[in-house]
C-alpha positions as CSV (number, residue, x, y, z in Angstrom):
1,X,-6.4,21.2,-17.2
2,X,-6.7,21.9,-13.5
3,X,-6.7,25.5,-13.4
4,X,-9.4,27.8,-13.5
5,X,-7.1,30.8,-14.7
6,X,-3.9,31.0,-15.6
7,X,-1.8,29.0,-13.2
8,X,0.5,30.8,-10.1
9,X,4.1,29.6,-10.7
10,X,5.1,27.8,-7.3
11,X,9.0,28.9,-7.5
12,X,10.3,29.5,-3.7
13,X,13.0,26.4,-3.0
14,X,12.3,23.7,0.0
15,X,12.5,26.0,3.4
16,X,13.1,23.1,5.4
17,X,15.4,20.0,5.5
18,X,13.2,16.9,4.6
19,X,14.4,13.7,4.4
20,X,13.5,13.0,0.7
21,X,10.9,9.9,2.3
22,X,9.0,12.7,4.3
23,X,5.8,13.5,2.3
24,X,6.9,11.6,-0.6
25,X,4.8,10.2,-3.4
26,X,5.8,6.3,-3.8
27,X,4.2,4.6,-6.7
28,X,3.2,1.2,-6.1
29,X,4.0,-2.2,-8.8
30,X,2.7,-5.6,-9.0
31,X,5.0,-6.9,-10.8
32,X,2.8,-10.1,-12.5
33,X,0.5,-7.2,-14.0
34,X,2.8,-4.4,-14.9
35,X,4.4,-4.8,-18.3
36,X,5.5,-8.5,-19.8
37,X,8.4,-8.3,-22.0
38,X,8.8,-11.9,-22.8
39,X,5.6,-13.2,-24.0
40,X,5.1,-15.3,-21.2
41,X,1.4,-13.6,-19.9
42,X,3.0,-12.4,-17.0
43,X,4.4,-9.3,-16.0
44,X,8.3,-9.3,-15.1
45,X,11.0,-7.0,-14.1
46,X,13.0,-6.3,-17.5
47,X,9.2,-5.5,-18.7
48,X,9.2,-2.5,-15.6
49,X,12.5,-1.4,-15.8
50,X,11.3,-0.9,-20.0
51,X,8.5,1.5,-18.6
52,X,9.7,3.3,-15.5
53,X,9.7,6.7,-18.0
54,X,6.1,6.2,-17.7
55,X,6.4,6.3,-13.8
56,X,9.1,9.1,-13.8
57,X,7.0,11.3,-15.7
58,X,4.4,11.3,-13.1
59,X,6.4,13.1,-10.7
60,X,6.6,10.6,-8.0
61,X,9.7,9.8,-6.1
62,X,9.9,6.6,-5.8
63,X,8.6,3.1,-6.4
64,X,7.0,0.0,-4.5
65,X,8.2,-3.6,-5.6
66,X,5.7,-5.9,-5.0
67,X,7.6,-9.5,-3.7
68,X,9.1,-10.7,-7.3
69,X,11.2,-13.2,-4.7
70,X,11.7,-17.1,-5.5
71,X,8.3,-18.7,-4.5
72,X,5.9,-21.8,-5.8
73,X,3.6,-18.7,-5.7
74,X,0.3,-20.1,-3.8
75,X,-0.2,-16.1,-2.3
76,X,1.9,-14.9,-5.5
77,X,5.3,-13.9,-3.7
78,X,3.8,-13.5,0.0
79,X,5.2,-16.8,0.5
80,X,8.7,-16.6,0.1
81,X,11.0,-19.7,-0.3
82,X,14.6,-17.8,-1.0
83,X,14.5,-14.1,0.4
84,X,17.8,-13.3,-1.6
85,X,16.3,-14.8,-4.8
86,X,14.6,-13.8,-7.9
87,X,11.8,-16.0,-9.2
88,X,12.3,-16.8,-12.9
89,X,9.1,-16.4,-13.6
90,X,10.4,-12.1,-13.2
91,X,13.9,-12.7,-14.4
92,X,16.8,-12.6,-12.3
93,X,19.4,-10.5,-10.0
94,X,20.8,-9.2,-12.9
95,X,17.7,-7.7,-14.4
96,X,17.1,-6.5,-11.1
97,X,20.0,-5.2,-10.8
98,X,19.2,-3.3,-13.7
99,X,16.1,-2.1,-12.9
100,X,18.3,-0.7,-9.9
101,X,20.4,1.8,-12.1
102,X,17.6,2.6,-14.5
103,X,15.5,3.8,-11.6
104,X,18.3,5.6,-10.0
105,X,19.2,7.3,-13.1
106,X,15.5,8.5,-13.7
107,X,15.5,10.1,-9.9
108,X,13.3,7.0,-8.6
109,X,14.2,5.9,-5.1
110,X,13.4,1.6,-4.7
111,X,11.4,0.1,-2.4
112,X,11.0,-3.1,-2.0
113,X,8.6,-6.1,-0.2
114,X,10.0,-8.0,2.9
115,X,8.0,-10.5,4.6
116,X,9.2,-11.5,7.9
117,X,6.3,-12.9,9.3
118,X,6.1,-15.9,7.1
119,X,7.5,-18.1,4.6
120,X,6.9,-20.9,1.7
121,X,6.8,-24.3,3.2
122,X,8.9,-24.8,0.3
123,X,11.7,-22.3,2.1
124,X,14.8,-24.1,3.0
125,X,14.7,-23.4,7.1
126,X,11.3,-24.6,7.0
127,X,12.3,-28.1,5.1
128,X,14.7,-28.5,7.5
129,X,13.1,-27.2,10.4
130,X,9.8,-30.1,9.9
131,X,12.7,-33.2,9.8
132,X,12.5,-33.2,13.6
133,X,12.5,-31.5,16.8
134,X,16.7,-31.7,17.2
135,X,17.9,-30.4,13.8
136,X,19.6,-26.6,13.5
137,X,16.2,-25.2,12.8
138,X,14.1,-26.7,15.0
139,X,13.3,-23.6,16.8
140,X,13.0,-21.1,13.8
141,X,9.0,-21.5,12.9
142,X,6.3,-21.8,15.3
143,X,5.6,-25.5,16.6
144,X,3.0,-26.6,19.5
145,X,2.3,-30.3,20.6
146,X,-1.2,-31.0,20.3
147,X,-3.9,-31.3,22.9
148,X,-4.6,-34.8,24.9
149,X,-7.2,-35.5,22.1
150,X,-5.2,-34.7,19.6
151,X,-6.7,-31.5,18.2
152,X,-4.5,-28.2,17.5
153,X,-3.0,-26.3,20.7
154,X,-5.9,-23.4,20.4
155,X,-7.9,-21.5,18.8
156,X,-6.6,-19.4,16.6
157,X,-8.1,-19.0,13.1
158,X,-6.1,-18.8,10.2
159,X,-6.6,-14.9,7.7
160,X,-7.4,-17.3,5.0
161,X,-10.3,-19.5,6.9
162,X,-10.3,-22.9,9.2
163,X,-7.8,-23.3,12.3
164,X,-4.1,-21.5,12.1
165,X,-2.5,-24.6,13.0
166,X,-1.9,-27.7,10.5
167,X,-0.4,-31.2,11.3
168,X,3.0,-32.2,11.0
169,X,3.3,-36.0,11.2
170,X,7.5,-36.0,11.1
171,X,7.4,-33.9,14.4
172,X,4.1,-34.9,15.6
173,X,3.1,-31.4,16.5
174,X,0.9,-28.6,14.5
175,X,2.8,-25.5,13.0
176,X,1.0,-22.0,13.1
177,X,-0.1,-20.2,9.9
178,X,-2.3,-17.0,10.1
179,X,-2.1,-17.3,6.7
180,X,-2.4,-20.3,4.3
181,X,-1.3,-23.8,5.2
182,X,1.5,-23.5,2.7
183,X,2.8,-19.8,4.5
184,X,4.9,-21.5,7.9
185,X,5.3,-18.7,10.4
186,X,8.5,-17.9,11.5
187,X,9.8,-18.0,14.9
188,X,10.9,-13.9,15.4
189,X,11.5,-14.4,19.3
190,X,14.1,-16.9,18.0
191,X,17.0,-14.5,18.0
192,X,18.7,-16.6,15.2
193,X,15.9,-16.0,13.3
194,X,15.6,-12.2,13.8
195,X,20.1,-12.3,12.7
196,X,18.8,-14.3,9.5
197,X,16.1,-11.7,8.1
198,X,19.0,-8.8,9.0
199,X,21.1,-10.2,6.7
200,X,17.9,-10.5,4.5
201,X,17.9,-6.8,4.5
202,X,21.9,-6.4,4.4
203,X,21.5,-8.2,1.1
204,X,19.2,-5.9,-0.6
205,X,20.6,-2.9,1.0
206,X,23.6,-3.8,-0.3
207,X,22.1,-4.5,-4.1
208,X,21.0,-0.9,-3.7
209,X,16.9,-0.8,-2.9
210,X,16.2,2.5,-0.8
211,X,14.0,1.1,1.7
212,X,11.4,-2.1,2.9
213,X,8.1,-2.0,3.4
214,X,7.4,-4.6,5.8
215,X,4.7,-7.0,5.2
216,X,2.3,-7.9,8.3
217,X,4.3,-7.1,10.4
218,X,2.1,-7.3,13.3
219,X,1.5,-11.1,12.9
220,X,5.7,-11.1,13.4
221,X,5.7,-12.7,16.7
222,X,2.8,-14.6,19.2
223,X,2.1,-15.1,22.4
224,X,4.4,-17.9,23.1
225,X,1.5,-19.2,26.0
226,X,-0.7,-19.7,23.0
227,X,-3.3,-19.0,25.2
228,X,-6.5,-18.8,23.3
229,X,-8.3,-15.8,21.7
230,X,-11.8,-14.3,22.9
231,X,-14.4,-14.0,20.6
232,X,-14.6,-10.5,19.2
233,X,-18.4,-8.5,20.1
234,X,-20.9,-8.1,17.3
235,X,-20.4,-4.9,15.7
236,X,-22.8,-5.3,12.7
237,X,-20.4,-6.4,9.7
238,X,-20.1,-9.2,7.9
239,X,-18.4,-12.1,9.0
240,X,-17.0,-14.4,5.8
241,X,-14.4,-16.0,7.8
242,X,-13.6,-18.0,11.4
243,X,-10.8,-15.5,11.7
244,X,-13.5,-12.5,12.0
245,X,-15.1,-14.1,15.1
246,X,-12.2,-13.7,17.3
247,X,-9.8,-11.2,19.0
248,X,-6.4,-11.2,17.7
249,X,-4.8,-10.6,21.2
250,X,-2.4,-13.6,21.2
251,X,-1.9,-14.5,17.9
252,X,-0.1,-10.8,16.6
253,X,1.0,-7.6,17.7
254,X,3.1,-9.4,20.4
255,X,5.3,-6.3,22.2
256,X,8.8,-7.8,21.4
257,X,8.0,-6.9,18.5
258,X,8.9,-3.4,18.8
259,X,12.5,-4.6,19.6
260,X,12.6,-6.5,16.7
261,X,12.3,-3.1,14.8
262,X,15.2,-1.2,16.7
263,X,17.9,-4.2,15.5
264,X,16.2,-3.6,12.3
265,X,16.5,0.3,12.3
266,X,20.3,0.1,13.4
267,X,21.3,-1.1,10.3
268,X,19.0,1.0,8.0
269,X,20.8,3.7,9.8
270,X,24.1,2.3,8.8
271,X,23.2,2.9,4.6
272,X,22.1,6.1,4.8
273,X,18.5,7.8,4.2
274,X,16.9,4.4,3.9
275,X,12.6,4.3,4.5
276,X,10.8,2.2,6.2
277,X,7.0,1.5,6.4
278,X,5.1,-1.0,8.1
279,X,2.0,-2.7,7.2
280,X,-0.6,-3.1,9.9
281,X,-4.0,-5.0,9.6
282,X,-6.7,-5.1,11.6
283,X,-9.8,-3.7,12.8
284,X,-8.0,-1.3,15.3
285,X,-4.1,-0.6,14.7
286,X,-3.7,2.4,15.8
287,X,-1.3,1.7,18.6
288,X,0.3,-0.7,17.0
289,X,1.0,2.0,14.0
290,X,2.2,4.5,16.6
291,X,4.5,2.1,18.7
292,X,6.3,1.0,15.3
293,X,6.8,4.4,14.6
294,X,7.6,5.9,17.8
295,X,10.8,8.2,18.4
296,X,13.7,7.8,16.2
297,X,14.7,4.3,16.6
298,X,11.8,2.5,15.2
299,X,10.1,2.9,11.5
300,X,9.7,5.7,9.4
301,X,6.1,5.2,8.5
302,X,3.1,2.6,8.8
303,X,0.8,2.4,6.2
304,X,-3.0,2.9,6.9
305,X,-5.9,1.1,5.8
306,X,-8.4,3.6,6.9
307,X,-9.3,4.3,3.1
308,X,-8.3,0.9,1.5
309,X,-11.6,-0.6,2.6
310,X,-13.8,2.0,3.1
311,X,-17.0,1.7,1.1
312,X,-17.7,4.9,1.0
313,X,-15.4,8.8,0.9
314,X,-17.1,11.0,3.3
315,X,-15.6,14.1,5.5
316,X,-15.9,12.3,8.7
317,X,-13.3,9.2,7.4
318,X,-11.0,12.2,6.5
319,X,-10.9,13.8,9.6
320,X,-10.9,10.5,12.1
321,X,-8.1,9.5,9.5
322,X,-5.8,12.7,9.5
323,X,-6.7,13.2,13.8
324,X,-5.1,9.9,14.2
325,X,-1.8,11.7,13.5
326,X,-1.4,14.8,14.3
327,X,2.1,16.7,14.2
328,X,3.9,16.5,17.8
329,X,7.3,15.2,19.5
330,X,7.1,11.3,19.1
331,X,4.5,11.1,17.0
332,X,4.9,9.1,14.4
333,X,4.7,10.5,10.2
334,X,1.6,8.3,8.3
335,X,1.2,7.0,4.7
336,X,-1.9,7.0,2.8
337,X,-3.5,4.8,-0.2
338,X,-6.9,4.4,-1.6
339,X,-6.2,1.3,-3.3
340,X,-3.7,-1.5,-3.5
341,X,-3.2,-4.9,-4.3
342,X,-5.3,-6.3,-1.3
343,X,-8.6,-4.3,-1.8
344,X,-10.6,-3.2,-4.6
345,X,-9.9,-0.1,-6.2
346,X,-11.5,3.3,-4.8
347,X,-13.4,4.7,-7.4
348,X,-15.5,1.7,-7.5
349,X,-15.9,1.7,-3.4
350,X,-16.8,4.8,-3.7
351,X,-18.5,5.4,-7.0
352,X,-21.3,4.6,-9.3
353,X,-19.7,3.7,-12.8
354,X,-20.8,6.6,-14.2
355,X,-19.6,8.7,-11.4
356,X,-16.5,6.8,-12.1
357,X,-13.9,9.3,-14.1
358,X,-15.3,12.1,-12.0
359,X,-14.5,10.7,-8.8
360,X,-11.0,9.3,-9.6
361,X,-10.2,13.1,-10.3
362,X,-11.7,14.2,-6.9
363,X,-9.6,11.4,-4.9
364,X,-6.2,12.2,-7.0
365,X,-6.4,15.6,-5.6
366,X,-7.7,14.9,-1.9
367,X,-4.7,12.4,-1.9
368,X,-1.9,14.8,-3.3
369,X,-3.5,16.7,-0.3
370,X,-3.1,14.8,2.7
371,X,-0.4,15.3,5.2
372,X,1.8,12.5,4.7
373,X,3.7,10.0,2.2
374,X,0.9,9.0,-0.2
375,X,1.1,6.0,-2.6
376,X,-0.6,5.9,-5.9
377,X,-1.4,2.1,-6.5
378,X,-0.3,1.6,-10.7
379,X,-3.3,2.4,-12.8
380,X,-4.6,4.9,-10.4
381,X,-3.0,7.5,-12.6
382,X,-5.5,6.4,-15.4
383,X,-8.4,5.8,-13.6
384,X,-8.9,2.2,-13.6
385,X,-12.2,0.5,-12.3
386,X,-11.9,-2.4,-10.2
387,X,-12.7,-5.4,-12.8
388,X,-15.3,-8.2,-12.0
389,X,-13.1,-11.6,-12.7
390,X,-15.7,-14.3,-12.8
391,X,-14.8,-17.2,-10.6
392,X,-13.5,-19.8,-13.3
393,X,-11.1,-17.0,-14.0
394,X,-9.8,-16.3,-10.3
395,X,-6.2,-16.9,-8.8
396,X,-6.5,-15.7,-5.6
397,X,-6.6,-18.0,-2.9
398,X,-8.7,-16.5,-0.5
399,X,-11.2,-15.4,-3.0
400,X,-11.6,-19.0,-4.2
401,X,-11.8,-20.2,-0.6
402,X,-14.3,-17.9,0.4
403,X,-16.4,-17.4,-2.6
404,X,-18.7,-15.4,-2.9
405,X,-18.6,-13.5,0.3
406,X,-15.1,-11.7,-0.1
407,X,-13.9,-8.8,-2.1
408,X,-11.8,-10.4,-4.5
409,X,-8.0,-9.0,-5.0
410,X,-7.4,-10.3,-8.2
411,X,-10.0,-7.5,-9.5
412,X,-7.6,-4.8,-8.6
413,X,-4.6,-7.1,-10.1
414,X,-5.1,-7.3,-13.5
415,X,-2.9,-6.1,-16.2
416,X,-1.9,-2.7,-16.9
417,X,-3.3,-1.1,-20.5
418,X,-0.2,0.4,-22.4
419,X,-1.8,0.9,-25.6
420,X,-5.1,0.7,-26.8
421,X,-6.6,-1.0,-29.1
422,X,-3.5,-3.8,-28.9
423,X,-4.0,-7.6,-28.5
424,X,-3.8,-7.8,-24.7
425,X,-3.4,-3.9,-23.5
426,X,0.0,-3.9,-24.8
427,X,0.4,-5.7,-21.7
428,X,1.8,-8.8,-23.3
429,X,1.6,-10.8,-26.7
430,X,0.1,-13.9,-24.5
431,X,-2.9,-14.1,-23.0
432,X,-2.3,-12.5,-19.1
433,X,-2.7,-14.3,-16.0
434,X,-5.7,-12.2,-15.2
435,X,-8.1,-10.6,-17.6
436,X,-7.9,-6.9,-18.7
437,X,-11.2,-4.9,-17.7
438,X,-13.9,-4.1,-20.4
439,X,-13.2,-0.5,-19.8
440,X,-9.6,-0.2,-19.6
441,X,-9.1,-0.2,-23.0
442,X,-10.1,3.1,-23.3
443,X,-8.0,4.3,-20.4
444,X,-4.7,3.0,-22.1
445,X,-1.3,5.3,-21.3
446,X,-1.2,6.0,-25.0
447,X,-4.2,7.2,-25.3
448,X,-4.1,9.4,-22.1
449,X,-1.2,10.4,-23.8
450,X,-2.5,12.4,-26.2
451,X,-5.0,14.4,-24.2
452,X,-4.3,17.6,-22.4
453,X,-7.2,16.8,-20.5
454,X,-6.8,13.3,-19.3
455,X,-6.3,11.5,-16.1
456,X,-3.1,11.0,-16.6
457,X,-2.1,14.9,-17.2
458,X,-3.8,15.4,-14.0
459,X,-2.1,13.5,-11.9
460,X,1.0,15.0,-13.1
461,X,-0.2,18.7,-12.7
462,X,-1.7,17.6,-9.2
463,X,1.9,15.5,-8.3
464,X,3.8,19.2,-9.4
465,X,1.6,21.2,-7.4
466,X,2.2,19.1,-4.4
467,X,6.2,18.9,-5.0
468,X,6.7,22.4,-5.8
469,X,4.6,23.4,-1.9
470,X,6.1,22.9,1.2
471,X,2.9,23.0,2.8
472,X,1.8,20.3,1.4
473,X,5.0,18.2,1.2
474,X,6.1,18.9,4.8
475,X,3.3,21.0,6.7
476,X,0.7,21.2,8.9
477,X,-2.7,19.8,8.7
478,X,-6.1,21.5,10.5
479,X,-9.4,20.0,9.6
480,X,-11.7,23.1,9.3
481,X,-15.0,21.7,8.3
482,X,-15.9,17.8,8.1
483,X,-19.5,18.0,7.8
484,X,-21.8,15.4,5.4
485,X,-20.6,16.7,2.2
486,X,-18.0,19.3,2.7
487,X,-14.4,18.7,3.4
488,X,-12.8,21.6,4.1
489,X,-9.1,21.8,5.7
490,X,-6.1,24.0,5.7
491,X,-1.8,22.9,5.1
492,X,0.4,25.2,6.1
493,X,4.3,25.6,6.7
494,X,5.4,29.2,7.1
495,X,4.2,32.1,5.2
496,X,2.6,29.4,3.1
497,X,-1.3,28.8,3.5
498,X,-3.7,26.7,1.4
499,X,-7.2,25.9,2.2
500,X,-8.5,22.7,0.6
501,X,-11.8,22.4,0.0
502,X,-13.8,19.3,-1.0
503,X,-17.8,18.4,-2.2
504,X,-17.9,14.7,-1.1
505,X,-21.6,14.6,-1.9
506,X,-24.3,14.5,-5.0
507,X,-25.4,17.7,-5.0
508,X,-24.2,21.2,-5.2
509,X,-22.9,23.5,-2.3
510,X,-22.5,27.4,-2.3
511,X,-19.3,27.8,-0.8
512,X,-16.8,30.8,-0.1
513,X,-13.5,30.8,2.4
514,X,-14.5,31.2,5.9
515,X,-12.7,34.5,5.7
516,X,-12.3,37.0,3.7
517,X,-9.0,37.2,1.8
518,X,-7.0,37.6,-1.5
519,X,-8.1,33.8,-2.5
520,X,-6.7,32.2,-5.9
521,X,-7.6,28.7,-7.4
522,X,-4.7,27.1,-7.4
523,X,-5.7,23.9,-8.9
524,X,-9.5,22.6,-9.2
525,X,-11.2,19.3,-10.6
526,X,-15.3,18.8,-11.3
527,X,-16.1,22.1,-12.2
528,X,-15.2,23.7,-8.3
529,X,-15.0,27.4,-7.7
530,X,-15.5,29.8,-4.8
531,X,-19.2,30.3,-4.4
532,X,-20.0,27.1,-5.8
533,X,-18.9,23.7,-5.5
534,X,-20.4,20.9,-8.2
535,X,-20.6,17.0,-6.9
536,X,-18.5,15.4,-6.4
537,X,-15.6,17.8,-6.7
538,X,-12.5,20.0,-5.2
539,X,-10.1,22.6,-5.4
540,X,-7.3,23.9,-3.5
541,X,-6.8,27.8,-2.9
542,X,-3.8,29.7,-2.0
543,X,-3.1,33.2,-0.5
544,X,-2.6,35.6,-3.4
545,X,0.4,37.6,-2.2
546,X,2.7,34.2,-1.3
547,X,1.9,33.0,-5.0
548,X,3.1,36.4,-6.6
């Protein structure tokens, strides 16, 4: 239980209007590893729309599709070859469809993947667009003659290592991929193009999906000079790949961009209270994150990476984070995750494995904290460990290309455990694409299940707390204290006041409120109280009157 004492019941309604996207909770799928329900070792979408009580019951308010589109799968859906499709290997419209109504019915808004930057090379407009240089389609994907000696037109570097520019012998010119050869990218100053990924997004819209969240969309459109990058200054990391020796000034994050969005936005507008949130890479996207969310004509979020690949949870991370948005006219409205598909799951960043369960409770509360939408990747309600796929075992592309000096992703892909002590998880009656980890087992739903105390009953006390409090759905955010091991900040909205306090360190702190007051724990995890706060632990205190 989270409580130290019997728990204050949270009863005053919403005092504002929110649009239901403004500090929601969204719950993030990958669909291969979710649930399989046809034997096949791979998760699909009948096999999510069978378990989206489980999601439900968490509190959230909506959910995050992974791409399940029609793809030869060489970046497992990121490279799209039919946007309007469904990939057998998930099923088809129909069981999306269905997954449509069953969410709706359970009071789950649906988001879904779109991936305008790229495509397969297997897509249709790019098949058509390599036959030559006078077809229909000519224009729609990025193509550059080569230099007088033949090599490609610059320098750019591709995300997933060597040049971002392959050979084309039909055409006799080099196409530009930032990502792998196989991912084509698309032209988005073609205006033709930017109609064709509209009606993308009509299509979905129209099957019902609440919102997009839209997949690099900084690497969207390039400098159309192609003049080359500079190389980026030493700053003391690790370099794995050519693409982390350069400045990405000409190759993304191209200003058109921005009117890209508007086009985009109009016709959100015209379904309704539809979301949309932006993914943004890089070593410094700021800007970029506030232009694409600037004013009311452009997206409705961008999704930070400040914690996705941070090795380590400390006060200073929170507050540069949270002072990178503050709440003012114009300024955009943030979304938070600790883990993801694309980086290896927090608690093992951030924790020794025996520091592992403790820590996962810690984060679940800073998160349900933070001012903003936050998204809970799936298994973050249970805890799950990042697992340690040995390399004959690994899928993922840039993982195999740049052995051993990247953070895998397929160790924060692997299945889901539904019930323990079950061939497979419960995942599937196959063998899965990826391999469950050691310790999951013990972290199955069912077993969670059946303990008042688990992870799982946390994060559904901690997802109450936070929907029941406008301050913390809707409110404002002051960073207090962000010294080496305390965290200490306050949300507010109204007569409503909570002080958040956090031990990010190994060893104990005496602690009491900065001022004196009629203080109750309103939820706690690792032991925290006032006077005393454990390692590695938090708890959230509310004014005494506004609770009774």
């Amino acid at each position: 239980m989270i409580e130290t004492q019997s728990a204050p019941e949270i009863t005053q309604p919403l005092r504002a209007y929110r649009p239901w996207w403004r500090g929601a909770a969204i719950y993030q799928i990958y669909p291969r590893s979710f649930a399989d329900s046809n034997g096949d070792g791979v998760g699909d979408l009948p096999g999510i729309t069978a378990r989206l009580d489980h999601v439900a019951s968490l509190g959230v308010d909506a959910i995050w599709l992974s791409p399940f589109f029609t793809s030869p799968m060489r970046d497992f859906g990121y490279d799209v070859a039919d946007y309007c499709g469904v990939d057998p290997i998930f099923g088809t419209l129909a069981d999306f469809d269905a997954l449509i109504a069953r969410a709706h019915a359970l009071g789950l808004k649906v988001i879904i993947d779109q991936v305008y930057s790229h495509t397969s090379d297997q897509h249709a407009w790019f098949r058509e667009s390599r036959q030559d240089r006078i077809n229909a389609r000519a224009d729609w994907y990025v193509w550059a003659d080569p230099k007088p000696d033949g090599s490609p037109p610059n320098n750019w570097a591709s995300v997933f290592g060597g040049p971002a520019w392959s050979w084309d012998a039909r055409r006799r010119q080099y196409y530009l991929h930032n990502f792998l050869t196989e991912q084509p990218d698309l032209n988005v100053h073609n205006p033709h193009v930017q109609q064709a990924l509209i009606d993308t997004a009509r299509f979905w819209l129209d099957r019902g999906v609440d919102g997009f969240r839209l997949d690099a969309l900084n690497f969207a459109m390039h400098d159309p000079e192609l003049r080359d990058n500079p190389p980026a200054p030493e700053n003391g990391g690790p370099r794995t790949r050519p693409f982390d020796y350069q400045q990405h000034l000409f190759n993304q994050s191209h200003a058109d961009i921005a009117g890209f969005i508007e086009r985009l936005r109009d016709v959100l507008d015209s379904y309704g209270d539809r979301f949309t949130v932006a993914e943004i890479g890089g070593p410094d996207p700021d800007d970029e994150m506030k232009a694409f969310t600037r004013g009311d004509r452009r997206l409705n979020s961008a999704y930070s990476f400040d914690f996705l690949y941070a090795p380590r949870l400390t006060p200073a991370l929170v507050k540069a984070s949270l002072d990178r948005w503050p709440a003012g006219e114009g300024i955009g409205w943030p979304s938070w995750a600790f883990s993801n598909h694309d980086a290896p799951r927090a608690i093992s960043r951030w924790a020794a494995p025996e520091q592992a369960a403790r820590t996962a409770r810690m984060a679940m509360l800073l998160l349900v904290t933070l001012r903003g939408n936050i998204f809970l990747y799936q298994g973050d309600e249970l805890g799950l460990t990042q697992v340690d796929v040995p390399f004959e075992a690994l899928q993922d592309p840039e993982a195999i290309a740049n052995w051993p000096l990247t953070l895998s992703r397929d160790g924060a892909r692997t299945p889901m455990p539904w019930q323990h002590a079950w061939p497979h998880g419960g995942f599937s009656t196959a063998q899965p694409w990826l391999p469950l980890g050691n310790d999951h087992d013990a972290l199955a739903v069912d077993r969670q299940e059946a303990s008042a105390d688990s992870m799982l009953a946390l994060t559904r006390e901690l997802l109450a707390m936070r929907n029941a409090s406008d301050a913390l759905l809707i409110g404002d955010m002051r960073i207090i204290e962000a010294s080496e091991a305390l965290l200490l900040f306050e949300r507010s909205n109204g007569e409503e006041r909570l002080l958040c306090v956090f031990n990010l360190g190994d060893v104990v702190l005496d602690w009491h409120p900065p001022e004196s007051g009629p203080w109750r724990v309103v939820a706690e995890v690792g032991g925290a109280a006032i006077g005393r706060l454990p390692a590695i632990s938090g708890m959230v205190l509310g004014v005494k009157e506004w609770m009774e």
